[in-house]
TISEDO-491536 format. One line per 8 residues: their letters; for each residue x, y, z of C-alpha. Coordinates in steps of 0.001 Angstrom, whole numbers, plus 524288, in hexadecimal, padded with zeros to 5 digits. Example, Ala and Ser with C-alpha at 12.3 -4.5 7.8 and 13.67 -1.06 7.14 Angstrom:
residues 2
AS> 8300C:7EE6C:81E78; 83566:7FBDC:81BE4 .
This chain:
residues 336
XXXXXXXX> 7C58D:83B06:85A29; 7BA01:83924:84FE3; 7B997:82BFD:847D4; 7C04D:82E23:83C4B; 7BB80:82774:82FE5; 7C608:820A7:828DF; 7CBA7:82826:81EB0; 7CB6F:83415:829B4 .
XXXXXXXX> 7D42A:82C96:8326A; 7DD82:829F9:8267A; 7DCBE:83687:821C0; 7E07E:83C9F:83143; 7EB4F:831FE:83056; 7F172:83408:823E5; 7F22E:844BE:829AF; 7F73D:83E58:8367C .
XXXXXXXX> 7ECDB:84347:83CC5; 7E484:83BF7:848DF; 7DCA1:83280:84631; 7D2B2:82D4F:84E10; 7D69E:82184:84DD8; 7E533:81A66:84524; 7E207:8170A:83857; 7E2B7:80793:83470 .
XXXXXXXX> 7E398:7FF75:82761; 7EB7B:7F438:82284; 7EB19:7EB8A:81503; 7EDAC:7DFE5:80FC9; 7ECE6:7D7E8:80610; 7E177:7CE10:8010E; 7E880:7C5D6:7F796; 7DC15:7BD76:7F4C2 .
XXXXXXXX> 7D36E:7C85C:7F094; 7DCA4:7D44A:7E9DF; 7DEC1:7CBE1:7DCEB; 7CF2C:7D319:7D9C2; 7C896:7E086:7DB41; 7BDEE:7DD0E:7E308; 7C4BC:7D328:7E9FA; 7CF9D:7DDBC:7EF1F .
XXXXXXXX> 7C6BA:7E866:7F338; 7BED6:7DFCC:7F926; 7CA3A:7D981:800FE; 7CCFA:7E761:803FF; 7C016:7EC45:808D9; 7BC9D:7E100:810EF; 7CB7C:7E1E0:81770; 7C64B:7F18D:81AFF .
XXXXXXXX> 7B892:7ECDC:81E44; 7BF1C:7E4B1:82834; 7C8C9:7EC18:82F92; 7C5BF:7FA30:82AE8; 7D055:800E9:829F4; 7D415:80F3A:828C6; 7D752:80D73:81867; 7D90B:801F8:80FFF .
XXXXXXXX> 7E6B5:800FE:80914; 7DF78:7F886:7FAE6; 7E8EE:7ED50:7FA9D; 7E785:7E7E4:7ECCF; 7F205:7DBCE:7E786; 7FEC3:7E394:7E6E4; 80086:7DC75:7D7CB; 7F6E8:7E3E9:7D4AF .
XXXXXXXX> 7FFA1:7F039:7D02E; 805C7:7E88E:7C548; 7FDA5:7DFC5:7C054; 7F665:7E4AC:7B64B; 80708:7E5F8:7B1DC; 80858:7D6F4:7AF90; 809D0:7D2CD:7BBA3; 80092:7C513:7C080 .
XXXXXXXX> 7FEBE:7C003:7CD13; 7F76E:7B3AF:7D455; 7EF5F:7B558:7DD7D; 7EABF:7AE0A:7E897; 7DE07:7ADBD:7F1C3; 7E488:7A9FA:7FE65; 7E456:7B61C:804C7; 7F22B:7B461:80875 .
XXXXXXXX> 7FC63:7B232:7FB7E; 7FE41:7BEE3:7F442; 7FD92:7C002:7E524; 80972:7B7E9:7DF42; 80FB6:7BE13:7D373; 80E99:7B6C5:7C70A; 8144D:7C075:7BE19; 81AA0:7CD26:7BCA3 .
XXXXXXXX> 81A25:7D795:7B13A; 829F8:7DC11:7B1C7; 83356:7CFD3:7AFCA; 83DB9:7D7B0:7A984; 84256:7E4C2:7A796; 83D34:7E74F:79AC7; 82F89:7E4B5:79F4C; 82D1E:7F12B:7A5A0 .
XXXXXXXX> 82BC7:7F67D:79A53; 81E9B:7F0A7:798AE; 8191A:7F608:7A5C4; 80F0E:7FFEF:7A07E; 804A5:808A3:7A614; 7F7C0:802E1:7A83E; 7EA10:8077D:7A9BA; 7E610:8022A:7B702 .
XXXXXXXX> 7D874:802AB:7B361; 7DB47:7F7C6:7A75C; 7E392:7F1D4:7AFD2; 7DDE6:7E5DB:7B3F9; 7E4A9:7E536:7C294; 7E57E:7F373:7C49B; 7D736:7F5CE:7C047; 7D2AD:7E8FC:7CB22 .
XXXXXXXX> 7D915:7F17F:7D509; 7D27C:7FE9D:7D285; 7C5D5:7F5D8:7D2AA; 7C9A3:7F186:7E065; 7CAF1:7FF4F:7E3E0; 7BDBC:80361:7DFBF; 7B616:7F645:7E769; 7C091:7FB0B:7F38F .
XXXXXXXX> 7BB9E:80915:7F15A; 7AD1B:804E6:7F27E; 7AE37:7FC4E:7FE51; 7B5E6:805EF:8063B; 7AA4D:80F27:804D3; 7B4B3:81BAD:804EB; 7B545:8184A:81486; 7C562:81533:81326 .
XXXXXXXX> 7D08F:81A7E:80C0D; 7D478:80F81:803D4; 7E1AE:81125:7FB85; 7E641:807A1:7EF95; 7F36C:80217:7F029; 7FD09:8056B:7E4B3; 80B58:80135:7E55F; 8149E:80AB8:7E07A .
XXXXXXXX> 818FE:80A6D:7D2CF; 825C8:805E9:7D3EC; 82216:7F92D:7DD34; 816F3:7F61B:7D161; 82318:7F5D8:7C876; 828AF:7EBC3:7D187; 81E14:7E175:7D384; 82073:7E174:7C518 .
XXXXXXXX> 82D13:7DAB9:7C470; 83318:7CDBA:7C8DB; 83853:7D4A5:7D667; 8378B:7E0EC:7DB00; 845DF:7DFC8:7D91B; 8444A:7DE8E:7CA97; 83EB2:7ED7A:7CB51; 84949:7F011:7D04C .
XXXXXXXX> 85290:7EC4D:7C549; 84A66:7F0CA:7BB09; 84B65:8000A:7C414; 85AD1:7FD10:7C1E4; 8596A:7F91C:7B479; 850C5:80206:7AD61; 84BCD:80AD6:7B637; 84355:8130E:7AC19 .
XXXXXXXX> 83E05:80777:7A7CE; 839C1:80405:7B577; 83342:8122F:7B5B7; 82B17:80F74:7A98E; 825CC:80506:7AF16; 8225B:80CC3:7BB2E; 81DB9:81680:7B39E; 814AE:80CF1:7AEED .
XXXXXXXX> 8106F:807BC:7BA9E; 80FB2:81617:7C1A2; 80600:81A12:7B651; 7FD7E:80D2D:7B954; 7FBDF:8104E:7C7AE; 7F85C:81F6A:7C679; 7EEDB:81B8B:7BEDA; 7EB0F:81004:7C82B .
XXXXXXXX> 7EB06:81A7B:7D309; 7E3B6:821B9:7CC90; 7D8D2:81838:7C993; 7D990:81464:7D815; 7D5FD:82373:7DB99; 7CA4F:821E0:7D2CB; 7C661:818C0:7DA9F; 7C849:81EC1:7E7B2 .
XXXXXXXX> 7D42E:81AE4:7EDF3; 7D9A3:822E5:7F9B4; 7E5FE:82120:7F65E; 7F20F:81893:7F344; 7F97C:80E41:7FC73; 804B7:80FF4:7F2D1; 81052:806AC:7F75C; 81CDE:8057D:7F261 .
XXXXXXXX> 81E05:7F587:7F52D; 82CA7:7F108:7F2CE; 83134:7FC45:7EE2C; 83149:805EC:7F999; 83C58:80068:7FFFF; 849C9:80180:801E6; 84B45:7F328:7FFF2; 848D1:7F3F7:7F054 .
XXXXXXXX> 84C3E:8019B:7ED44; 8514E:80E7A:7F0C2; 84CBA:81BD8:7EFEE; 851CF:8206A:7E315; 84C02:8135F:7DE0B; 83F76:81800:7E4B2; 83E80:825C4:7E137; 84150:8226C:7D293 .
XXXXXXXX> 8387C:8172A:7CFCA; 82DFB:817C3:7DB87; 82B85:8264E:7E113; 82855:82E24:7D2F5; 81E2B:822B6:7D0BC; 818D2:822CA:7DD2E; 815F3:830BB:7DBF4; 80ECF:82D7B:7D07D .
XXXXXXXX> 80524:823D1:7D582; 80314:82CF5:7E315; 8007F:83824:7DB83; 7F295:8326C:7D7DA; 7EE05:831FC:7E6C1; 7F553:83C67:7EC49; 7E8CA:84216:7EFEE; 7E2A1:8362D:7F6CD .
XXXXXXXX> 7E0A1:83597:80388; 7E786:82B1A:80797; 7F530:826A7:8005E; 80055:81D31:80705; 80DAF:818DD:802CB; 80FD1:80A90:8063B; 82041:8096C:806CD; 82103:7FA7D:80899 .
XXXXXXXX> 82B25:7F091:80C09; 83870:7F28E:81529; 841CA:7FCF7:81541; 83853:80459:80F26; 83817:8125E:80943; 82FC0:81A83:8123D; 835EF:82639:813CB; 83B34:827EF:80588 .
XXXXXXXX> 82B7F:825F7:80307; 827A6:8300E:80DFB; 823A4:83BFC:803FA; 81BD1:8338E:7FB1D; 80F81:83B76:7FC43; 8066A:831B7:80367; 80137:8338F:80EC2; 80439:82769:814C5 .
XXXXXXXX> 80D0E:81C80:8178C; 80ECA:80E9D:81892; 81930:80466:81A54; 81DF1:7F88B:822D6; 82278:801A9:82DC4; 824A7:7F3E4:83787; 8314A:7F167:82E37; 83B2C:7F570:834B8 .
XXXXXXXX> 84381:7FA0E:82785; 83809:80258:82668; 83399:80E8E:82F0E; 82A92:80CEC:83A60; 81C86:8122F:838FB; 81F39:81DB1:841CD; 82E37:81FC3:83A8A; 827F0:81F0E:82D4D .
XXXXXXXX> 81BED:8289E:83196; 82798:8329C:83629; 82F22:82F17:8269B; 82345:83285:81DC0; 81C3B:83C35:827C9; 8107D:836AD:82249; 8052B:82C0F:827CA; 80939:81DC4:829A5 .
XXXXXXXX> 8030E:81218:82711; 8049A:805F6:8307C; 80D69:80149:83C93; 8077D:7F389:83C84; 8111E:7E7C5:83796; 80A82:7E1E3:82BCD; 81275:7D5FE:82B49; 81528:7D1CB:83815 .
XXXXXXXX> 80C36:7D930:84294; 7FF6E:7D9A5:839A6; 80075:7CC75:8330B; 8068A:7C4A6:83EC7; 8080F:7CCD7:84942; 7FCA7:7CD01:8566D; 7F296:7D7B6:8573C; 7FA36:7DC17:86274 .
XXXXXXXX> 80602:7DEF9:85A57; 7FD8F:7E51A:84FF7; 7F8F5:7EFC5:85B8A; 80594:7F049:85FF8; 80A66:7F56B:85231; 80013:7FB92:8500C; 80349:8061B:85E8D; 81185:806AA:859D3 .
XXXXXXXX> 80A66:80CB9:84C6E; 804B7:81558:85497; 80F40:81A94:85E91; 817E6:81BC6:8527C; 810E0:824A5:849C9; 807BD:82BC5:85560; 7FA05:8274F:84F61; 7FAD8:830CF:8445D .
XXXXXXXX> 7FC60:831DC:835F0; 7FD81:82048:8385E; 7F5A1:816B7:83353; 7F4F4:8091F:83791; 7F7B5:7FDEE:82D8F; 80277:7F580:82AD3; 80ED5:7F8C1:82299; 80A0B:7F082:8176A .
XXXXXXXX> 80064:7E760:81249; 7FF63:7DBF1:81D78; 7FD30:7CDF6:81A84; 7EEFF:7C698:8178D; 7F1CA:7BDEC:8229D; 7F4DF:7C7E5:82E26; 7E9D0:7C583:83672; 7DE61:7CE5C:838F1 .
XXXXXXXX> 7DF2D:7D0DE:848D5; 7EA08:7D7EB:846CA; 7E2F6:7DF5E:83BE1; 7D795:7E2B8:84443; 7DF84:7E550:84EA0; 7E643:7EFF0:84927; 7D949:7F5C0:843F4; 7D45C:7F55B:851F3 .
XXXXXXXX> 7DF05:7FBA0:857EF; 7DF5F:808C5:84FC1; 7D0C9:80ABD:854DA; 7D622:80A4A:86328; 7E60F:80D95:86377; 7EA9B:818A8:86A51; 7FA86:81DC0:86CCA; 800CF:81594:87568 .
């Protein structure tokens, strides 16, 4: 089969079509460089000049969806030790109230982070499919309180006050979207964090206060080429998320609460997105394990509509063998 450039062999993926050869990416974080615009995209470019993968999932400071709300972190330069929460914008009930819609281009934080994506957009040279990552409304909400927990209270408590705030914070991020299509995004890695699981919620809690939302800040990029829904954590919500329109996938499918990459390509009918262990195989596993996971991948979902990543954002200190590794394998593997 002809060489396919990049975003062709994404493109033949996300159809589950042949490609000439499995697609590859993974991300992480670079703690000592995301707390600036240049300093982020160039963390990210270099990370894609050196292992050149198939698309580059922009991993920005995850604080940085509710900042600009009151919330203030430190941050350190170790490359290791994330951000540590100083303060938080919701202490009580009551201050909900004063979550209001911002104007991510006045927003100090917000407006860094479309910056990033316009140095990212340069140095990529439209070679890549690059997508921004946006949490979903609802899990924004959440980093805003005490605990995750306290969300949860406030849902109990006054639930149409928690939906102003979202409101709030929904308006924000369609316009944030927005801005990031100006710039030239390919599409969204939109992930649901804690609250896509059966350990913190159910679906009516879900349908109420996360799916209308979501809908919202999809709509924006529903003609991109390239969108993916990130459903994080254990036990998590897969196939209640299967019709979300994306065209993609991804979650920790090496938990064994959660489906398998080959069950959860069979629940949503749609591409998936990894087979490799982030915590254990990737950061302390061999190379040969990597491989190893990396064929079962394979045999499980037949080659097609399957990318090859990990089911979540692995840690700074996994070492890069096992990185390159993997990126040398999908240029020679074949069916077992």
């Amino acid at each position: 089969m002809k060489k396919m450039t990049k975003k062709q062999r994404i493109d033949m993926a996300l159809r589950g079509q042949e490609v000439d050869r499995i697609p590859v990416s993974f991300w992480r974080h670079f703690y000592e460089y995301e707390d600036t615009p240049r300093g982020l995209a160039d963390a990210m470019l270099l990370f894609q000049e050196d292992y050149d993968w198939d698309f580059v999932k922009v991993n920005p400071r995850a604080s940085y969806h509710h900042e600009d709300w009151g919330a203030d972190y430190k941050f350190f330069k170790d490359g290791i030790s994330k951000p540590e929460r100083i303060s938080y914008p919701v202490k009580r009930l009551a201050d909900l109230e004063r979550i209001k819609p911002l104007q991510p281009l006045k927003s100090s934080v917000l407006r860094e982070h479309i910056d990033a994506l316009h140095y990212i957009k340069k140095g990529l040279q439209d070679k890549v499919y690059f997508l921004m990552t946006v949490f979903t409304p609802l899990s924004i909400l959440g980093d805003m309180t005490e605990t995750r927990d306290t969300l949860k209270e406030f849902i109990r408590e006054d639930p149409k006050l928690v939906h102003t705030a979202l409101e709030a914070v929904t308006q924000t991020f369609e316009e944030f979207v927005t801005e990031c299509l100006n710039v030239g995004i390919s599409g969204l890695f939109f992930a649901t964090t804690h609250w896509g699981t059966y350990d913190r919620i159910d679906d009516g809690i879900f349908d109420e206060f996360s799916r209308p939302y979501d809908m919202r800040i999809l709509n924006p990029v529903k003609d991109c080429p390239f969108n993916l829904l990130h459903v994080c954590k254990s036990n998590n919500m897969l196939k209640h998320l299967k019709d979300y329109p994306v065209p993609a996938f991804n979650w920790d499918s090496a938990d064994k609460t959660n489906p398998d990459i080959g069950k959860g390509k069979e629940i949503t009918g749609k591409t998936v997105i990894g087979g490799i262990n982030h915590q254990k195989t990737l950061s302390e596993g061999s190379k040969e394990q990597c491989v190893e996971e990396a064929f079962s991948a394979l045999d499980a979902t037949g080659g097609k509509g399957w990318i090859l990543a990990a089911g979540c954002t692995f840690a700074p200190s996994a070492p890069s063998s096992n990185l390159k590794t993997l990126r040398e394998w999908v240029e020679q593997a074949k069916a077992r």
